[in-house]
C-alpha positions in Angstrom: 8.7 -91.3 -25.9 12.0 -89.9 -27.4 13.1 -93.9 -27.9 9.5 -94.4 -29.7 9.8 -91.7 -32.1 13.5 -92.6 -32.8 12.3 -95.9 -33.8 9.2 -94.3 -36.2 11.5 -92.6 -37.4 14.0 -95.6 -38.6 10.5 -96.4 -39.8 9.7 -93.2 -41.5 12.7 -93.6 -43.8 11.9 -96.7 -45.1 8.8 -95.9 -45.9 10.3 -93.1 -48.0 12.6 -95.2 -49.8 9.5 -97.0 -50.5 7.2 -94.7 -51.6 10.1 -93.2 -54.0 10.8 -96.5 -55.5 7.7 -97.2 -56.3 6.5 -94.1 -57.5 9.6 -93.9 -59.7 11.6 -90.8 -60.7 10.6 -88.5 -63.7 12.5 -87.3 -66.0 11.9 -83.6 -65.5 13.0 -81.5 -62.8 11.1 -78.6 -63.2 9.7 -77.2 -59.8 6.6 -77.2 -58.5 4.8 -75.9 -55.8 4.3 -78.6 -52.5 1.5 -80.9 -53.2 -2.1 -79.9 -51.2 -2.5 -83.4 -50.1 -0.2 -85.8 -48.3 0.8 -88.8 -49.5 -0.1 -91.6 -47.2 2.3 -94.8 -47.0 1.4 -97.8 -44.7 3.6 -98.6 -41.6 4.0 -101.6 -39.8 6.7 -102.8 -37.8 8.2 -104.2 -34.5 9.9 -101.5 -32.3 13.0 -103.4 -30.4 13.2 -102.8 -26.8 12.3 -104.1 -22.8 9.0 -104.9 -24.4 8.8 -105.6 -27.9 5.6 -103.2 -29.3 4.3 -103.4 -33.0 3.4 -100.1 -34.8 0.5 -99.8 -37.1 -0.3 -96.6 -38.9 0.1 -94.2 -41.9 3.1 -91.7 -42.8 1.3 -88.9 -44.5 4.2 -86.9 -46.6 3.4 -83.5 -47.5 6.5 -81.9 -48.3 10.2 -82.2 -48.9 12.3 -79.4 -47.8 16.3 -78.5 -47.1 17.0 -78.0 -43.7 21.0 -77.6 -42.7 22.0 -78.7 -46.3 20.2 -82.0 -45.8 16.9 -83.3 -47.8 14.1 -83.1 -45.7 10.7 -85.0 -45.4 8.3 -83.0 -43.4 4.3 -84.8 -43.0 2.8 -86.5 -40.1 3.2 -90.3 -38.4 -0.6 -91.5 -37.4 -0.8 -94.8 -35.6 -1.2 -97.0 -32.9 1.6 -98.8 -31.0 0.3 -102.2 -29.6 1.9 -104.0 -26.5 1.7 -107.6 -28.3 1.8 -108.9 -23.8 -0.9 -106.8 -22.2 -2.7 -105.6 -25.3 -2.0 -101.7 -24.5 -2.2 -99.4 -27.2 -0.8 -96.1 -27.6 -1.9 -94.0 -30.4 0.3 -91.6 -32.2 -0.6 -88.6 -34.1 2.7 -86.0 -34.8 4.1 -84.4 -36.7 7.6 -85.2 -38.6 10.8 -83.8 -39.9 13.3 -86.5 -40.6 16.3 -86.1 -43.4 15.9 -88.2 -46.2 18.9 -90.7 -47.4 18.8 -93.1 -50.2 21.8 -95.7 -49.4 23.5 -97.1 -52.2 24.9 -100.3 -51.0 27.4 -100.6 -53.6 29.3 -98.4 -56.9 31.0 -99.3 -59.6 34.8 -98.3 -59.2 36.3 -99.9 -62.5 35.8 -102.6 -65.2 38.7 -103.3 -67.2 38.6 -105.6 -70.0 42.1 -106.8 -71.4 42.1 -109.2 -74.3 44.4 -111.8 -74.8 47.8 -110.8 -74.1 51.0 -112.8 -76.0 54.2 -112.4 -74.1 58.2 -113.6 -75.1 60.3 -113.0 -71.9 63.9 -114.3 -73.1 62.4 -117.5 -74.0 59.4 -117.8 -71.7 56.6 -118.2 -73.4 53.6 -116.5 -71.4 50.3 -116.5 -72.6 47.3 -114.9 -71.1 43.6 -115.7 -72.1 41.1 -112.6 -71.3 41.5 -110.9 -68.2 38.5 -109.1 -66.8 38.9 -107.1 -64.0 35.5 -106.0 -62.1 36.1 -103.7 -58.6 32.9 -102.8 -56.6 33.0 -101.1 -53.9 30.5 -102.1 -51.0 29.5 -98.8 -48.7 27.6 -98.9 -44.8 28.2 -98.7 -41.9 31.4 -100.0 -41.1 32.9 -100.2 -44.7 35.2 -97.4 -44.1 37.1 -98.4 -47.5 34.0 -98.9 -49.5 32.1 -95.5 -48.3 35.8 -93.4 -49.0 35.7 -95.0 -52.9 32.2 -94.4 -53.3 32.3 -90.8 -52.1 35.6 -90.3 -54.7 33.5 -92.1 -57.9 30.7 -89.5 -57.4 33.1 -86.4 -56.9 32.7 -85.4 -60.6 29.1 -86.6 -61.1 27.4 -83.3 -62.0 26.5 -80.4 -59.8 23.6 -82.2 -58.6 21.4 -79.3 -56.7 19.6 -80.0 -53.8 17.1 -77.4 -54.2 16.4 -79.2 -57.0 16.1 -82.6 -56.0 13.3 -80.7 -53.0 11.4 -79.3 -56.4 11.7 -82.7 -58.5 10.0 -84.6 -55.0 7.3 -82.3 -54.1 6.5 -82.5 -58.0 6.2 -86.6 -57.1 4.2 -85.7 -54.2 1.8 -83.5 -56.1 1.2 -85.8 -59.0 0.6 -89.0 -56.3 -1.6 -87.0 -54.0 
């Protein structure tokens, strides 16, 4: 059972990063009390494993909260998991606290535009067209380079609070539910 709710809960994050992306963010971040009613997201999906079962149900978000410094989604996981061999179903009805990441898969580190440069070198006549230099730095698992420059280019980004990124989605929550 502890593999099964591992899995939801790979499951449960997509579906946040779902439901935030399509809600889309407001502009405002004044706080506002958790939302009454949850906001239900479909799930669907194949858990890997000795036997390959398919999960059907609803993530019903009804809060976000800090817990240990990290964003957290707290709501309950209502479904059915379906043995696609034997036809065996499982239903599953708890509840869930899972931290909330949204992955950035890449950040810009610089764009440097040079114009056209016009050298002498004792005689050597060296001209250079436009140079355009783009870096991008790819961050995930195993880009140990890519997540180390992306954690420096946000070092200076404002003060972002967590508390209030917890008020600005349970404001989300409370105008979609």
């Amino acid at each position: 059972m502890t593999k099964t709710l591992r899995r939801i809960g790979v499951l449960f994050v997509a579906a946040l990063t779902t439901l935030l992306l399509g809600a889309g963010l407001a502009s405002s971040a004044t706080a506002a009390p958790p939302s009454q009613q949850a906001v239900a997201v479909p799930i669907t999906g194949t858990l890997d494993g000795a036997a390959q079962q398919v999960f059907n149900g609803t993530l019903n978000v009804q809060r976000f909260t800090t817990q240990n410094g990290e964003l957290t989604a707290v709501g309950t996981l209502v479904g059915t998991l379906t043995d696609p061999v034997t036809g065996a179903q499982s239903p599953i009805d708890t509840a869930v606290s899972a931290p909330v990441a949204v992955a950035q898969s890449s950040c810009q580190i610089l764009d440097l535009v040079l114009g056209p440069l016009d050298l002498d070198l004792l005689g050597l006549q060296v001209h250079l067209d436009t140079v355009h230099l783009n870096i991008t730095a790819q961050s995930g698992p195993g880009n140990l380079l890519g997540n180390l420059l992306c954690a420096v280019t946000h070092l200076l980004d404002g003060p972002a609070s967590l508390n209030a990124i917890v008020a600005l989605l349970n404001r989300l929550l409370g105008i979609l539910g």
